[in-house]
N, C-alpha and C positions, 0 to 999 in steps of 0.2 A: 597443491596450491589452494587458499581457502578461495570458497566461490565468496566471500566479505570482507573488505581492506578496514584496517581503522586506523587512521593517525591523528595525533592529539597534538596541537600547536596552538602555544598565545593564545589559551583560554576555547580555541575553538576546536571540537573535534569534530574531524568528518570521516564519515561512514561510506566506503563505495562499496555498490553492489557490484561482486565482482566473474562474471558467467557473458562476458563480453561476447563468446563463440556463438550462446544459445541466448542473445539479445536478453541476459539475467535472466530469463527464464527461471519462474519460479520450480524446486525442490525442495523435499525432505534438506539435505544438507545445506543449502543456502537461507531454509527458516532458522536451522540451527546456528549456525554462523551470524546469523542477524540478530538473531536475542544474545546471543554471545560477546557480539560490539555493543549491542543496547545496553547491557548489563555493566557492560565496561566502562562507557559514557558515565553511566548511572555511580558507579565508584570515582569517576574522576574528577579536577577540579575542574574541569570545561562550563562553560558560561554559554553555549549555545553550541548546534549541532547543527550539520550538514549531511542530509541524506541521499545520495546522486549514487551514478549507473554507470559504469566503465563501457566504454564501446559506444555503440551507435545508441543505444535505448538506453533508460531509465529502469523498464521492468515490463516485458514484453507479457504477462501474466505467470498463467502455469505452464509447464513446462508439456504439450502435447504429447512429445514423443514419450513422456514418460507415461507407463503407465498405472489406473489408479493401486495402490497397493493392496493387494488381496487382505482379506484379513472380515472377523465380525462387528456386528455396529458397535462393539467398547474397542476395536482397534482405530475402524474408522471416526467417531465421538474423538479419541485422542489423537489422530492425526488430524484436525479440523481446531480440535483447541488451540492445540500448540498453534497452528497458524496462524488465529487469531491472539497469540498474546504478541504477535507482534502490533497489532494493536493497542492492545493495553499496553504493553511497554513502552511506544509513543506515547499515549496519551497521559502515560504514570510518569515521566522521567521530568525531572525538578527544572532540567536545562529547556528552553523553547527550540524546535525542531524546524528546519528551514526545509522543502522537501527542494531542490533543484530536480526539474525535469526538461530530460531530452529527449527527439526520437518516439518511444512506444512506451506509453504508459496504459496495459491494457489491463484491465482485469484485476487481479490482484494487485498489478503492479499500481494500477490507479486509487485501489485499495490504502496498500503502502502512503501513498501521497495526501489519501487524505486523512490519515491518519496524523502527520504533522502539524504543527500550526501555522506554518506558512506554505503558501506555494507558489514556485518561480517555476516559469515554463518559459524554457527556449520555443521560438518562433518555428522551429520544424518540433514542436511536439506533436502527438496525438494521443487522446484519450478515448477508449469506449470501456465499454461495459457487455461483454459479449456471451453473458452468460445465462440468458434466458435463449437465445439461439443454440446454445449446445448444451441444454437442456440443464443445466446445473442450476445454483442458487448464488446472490451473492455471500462473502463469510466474514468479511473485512471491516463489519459495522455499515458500510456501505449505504442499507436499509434505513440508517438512523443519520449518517454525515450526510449522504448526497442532497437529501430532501433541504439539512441547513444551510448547505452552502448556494443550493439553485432554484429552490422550493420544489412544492408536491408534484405540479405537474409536468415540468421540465424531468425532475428524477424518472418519472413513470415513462417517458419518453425515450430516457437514455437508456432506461433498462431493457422496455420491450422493443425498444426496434433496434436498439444494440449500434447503432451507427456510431461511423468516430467521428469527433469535433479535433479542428487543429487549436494550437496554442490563442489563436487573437478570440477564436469563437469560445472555448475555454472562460477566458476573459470577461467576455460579453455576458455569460452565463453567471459568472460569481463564480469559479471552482478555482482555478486561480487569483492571487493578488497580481501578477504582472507578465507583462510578458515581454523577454530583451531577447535581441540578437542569440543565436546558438554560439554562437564564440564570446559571450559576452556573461553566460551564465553562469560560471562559475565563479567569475570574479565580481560577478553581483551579488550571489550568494552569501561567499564568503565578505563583501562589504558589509552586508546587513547582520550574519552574525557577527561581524567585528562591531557592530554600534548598538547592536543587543549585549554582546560582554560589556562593552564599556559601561554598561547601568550597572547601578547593586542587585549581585545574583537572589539577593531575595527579594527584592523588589519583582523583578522579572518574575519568579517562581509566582510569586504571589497574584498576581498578574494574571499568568498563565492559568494558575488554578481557579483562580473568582471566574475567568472566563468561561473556564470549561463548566463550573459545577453545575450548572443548570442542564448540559448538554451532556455530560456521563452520567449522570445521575439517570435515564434509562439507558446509558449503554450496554450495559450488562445483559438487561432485556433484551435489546434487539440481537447482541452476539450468541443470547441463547437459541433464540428463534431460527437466526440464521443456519446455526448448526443442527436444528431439528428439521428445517425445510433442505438442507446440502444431504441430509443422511437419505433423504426420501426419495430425492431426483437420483444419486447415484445407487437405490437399490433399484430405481426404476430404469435408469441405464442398462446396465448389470445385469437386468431381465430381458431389456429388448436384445442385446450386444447376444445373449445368450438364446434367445429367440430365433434369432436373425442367424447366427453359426449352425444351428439346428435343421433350418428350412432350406440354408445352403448345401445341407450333406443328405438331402432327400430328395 
């Protein structure tokens, strides 16, 4: 079963992530699966996208029990890219990008969402950022979206103390555009991309992209940075994890 659903209807296509068991829990196979619908979108005639989370979350991050995959810093550098073109394929795709969020938006998952250009949070969402507690980096542009959406010193707050905000506090902050009932967000969703198709797809496009160009215009920068500062903390991991096994067996 793919861990990513796509079905294309009446100009809208939507994307589920689909790992319901492991709260989408981010993997190798489910980034694959996801550029794989992105690309699909990207071929279709669809006039706007819906990016939502089968099960109880939205995108619970990465997936813990996974573990990181062995390999040297050009395995690790290309396992960190790839994850961030799910990035750039949001932010590249001609259609306007609605994130629906439910549940657990953490980490990457939260990544994901702001990588769209809209975002709808059901009332039981949560969002954090929990990856200066477990010593990693964020990879997801993160560095360069959260400061636009919340400014400089709320992001620094969200990052170093890692706390999660719910869906209204979300709100309060500018990281989402709204926030409806959880029974209520998909067919909010999909209301908004139905009145985003109803405009001319190049109007929209166009739209979309005057928006962004002043805001990707350093994206590139900060997803390099990211992946230079992720290569570092997980060799420094890596070391303790291996530190730490050592002083256990003496």
């Amino acid at each position: 079963m793919s861990t990513v659903d796509y079905a294309l209807d009446d100009g809208i296509c939507v994307i589920w992530l689909n790992r319901p068991e492991r709260l989408n829990a981010v993997v190798a196979e489910l980034v694959d699966d996801l550029l794989e619908a992105l690309d699909a979108a990207a071929r279709s005639d669809a006039r706007a996208v819906v990016l939502a989370g089968r099960g109880r979350a939205f995108c619970a991050g990465h997936d813990l029990k996974e573990p990181t995959p062995a390999g040297d810093t050009v395995d690790s550098r290309a396992r960190l890219d790839r994850l961030q073109d799910v990035t750039r394929r949001l932010r590249g795709l001609r259609q306007p990008v609605i994130a629906a969020v439910h549940g657990y938006a953490i980490g990457a998952g939260a990544e994901f969402a702001m990588g769209c250009d809209l975002i709808l949070a059901a009332d039981d969402a949560v969002f954090a950022f929990p990856e200066v507690s477990l010593g990693l980096s964020v990879t997801g542009a993160a560095s360069r979206l959260l400061p636009l959406l919340v400014g400089p010193l709320k992001a620094k707050e969200l990052l170093l103390l890692g706390e999660r905000v719910n869906g209204a506090k979300a709100h309060e902050l500018g990281l989402v555009n709204a926030v409806v009932p959880a029974d209520d967000l998909m067919d909010t969703a999909l209301d908004w991309a139905g009145r985003i198709a109803a405009h001319p797809a190049a109007a929209a496009t166009m739209a979309k992209r005057a928006l962004d160009s002043g805001i990707d215009s350093s994206l590139d920068a900060a997803l390099e940075l990211e992946v230079s500062h992720a290569l570092i903390t997980e060799h420094s991991a890596a070391v303790l994890a291996s530190s730490e096994a050592f002083r256990s067996r003496t």
